[in-house]
C-alpha positions as CSV (number, residue, x, y, z in Angstrom):
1,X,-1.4,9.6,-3.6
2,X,-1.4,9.8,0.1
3,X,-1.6,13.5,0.1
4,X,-4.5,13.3,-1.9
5,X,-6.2,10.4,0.7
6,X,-5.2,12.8,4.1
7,X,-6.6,15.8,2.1
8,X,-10.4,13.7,1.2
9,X,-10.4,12.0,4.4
10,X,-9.9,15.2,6.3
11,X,-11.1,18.3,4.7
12,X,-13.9,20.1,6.0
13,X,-16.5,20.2,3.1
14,X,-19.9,21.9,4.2
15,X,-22.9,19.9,2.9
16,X,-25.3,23.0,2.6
17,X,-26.7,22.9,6.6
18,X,-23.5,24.5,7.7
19,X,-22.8,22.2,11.0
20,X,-22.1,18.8,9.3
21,X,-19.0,18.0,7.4
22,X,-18.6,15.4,4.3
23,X,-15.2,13.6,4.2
24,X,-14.2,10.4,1.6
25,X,-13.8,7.5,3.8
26,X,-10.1,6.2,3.2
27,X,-11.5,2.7,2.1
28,X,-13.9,4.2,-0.5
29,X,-10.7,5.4,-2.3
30,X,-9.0,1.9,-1.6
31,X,-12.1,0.7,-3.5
32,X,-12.2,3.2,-6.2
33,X,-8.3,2.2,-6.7
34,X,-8.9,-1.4,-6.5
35,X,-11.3,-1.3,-9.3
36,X,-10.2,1.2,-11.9
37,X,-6.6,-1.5,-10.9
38,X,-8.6,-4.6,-12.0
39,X,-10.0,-2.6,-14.7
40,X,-6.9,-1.6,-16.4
41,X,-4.7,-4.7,-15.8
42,X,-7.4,-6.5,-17.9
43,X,-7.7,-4.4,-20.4
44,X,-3.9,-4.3,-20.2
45,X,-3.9,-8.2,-20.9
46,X,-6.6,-7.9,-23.6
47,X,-4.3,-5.3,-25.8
48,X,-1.1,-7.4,-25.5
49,X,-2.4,-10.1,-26.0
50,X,-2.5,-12.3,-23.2
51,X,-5.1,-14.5,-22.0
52,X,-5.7,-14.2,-18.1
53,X,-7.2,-17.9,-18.3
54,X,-3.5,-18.8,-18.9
55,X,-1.9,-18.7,-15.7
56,X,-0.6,-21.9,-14.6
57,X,-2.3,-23.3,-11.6
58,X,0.5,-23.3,-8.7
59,X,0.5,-19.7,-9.8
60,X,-2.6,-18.9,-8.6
61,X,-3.0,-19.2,-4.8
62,X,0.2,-16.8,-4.5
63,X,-1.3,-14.2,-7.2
64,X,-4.8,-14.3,-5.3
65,X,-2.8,-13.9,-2.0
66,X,-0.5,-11.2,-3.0
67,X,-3.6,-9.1,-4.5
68,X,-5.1,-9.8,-0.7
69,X,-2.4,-8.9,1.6
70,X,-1.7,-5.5,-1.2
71,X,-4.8,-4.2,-0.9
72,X,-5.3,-4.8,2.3
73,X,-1.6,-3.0,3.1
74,X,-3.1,0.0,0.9
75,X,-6.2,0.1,3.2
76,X,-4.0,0.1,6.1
77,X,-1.4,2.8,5.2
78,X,-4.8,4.8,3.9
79,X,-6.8,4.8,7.2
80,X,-3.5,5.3,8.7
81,X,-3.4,8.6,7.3
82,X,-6.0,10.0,9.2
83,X,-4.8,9.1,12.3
84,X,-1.3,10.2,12.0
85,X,0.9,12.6,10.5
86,X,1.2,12.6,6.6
87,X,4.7,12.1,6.7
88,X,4.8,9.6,9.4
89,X,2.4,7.5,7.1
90,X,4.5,7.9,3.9
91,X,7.9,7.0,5.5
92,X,6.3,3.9,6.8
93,X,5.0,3.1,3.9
94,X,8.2,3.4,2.1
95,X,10.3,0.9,4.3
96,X,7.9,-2.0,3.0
97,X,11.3,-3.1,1.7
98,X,12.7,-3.0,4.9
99,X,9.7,-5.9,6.0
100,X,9.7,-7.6,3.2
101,X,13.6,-8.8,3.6
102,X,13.2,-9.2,7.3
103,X,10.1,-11.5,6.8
104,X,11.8,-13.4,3.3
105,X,14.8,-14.0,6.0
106,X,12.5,-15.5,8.9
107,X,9.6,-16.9,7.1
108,X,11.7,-18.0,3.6
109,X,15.1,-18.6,4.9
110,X,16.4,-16.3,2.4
111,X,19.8,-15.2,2.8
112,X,20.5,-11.4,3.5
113,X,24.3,-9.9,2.7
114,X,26.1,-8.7,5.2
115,X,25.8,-4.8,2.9
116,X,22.1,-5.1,3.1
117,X,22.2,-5.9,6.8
118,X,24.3,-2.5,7.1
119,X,22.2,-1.0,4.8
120,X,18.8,-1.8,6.7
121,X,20.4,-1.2,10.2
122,X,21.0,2.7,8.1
123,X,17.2,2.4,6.7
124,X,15.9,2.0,10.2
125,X,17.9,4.5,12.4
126,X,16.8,7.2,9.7
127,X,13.1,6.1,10.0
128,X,13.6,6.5,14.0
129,X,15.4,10.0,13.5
130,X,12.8,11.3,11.2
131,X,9.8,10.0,13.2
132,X,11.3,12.1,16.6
């Protein structure tokens, strides 16, 4: 997916008067993926069976914010792809588990085990010695 967003957002298309160049902006495709997403999950619901109506109400306010801060990670990582390397971009996107159990620890008070602790102290030394 993100080699498909670094090759849109940066290849050098010619638009027919030879000195301009037309590129997809990154958060075009975040669109574009956002709403075939929507699209699909309801259909998704509709075939099973489900009624979206039926969420319970506490529910709500984390769904709506965990669609928020998603996409908007997604838009971040995509613009980010034009900026830096490919695979810069793709191993930080890939230690979103890394974050996740640092911030369920400081912001949920979530306990960590003493192997994940040695395993993210591994995770994060091998993201330094692949981003050198």
């Amino acid at each position: 997916m993100f080699a498909v967003i670094k090759y849109l957002a940066t290849s050098p298309t010619s638009d027919g008067e030879g000195d301009r160049f037309l590129t997809v902006d990154p958060l075009d495709i975040c669109l574009f993926r956002s709403v075939f997403l929507t699209i699909g999950g309801f259909l998704q619901t509709k075939v099973v069976g489900h009624d979206i109506s039926n969420v319970p109400k506490e529910l709500r306010k984390i769904l709506l914010i965990r669609c928020i801060a998603g996409t908007f990670s997604f838009a971040l990582i995509s613009v980010a792809t034009q900026f830096i390397p490919l695979s810069i971009s793709i191993i930080l996107a890939n230690t979103t588990p890394f974050w996740t159990a640092i911030l369920g620890f400081v912001i949920l008070h979530e306990e960590i085990a003493s192997v994940d602790i040695v395993c993210m102290i591994g995770c994060f030394l091998g993201v330094i010695i692949l981003s050198q």
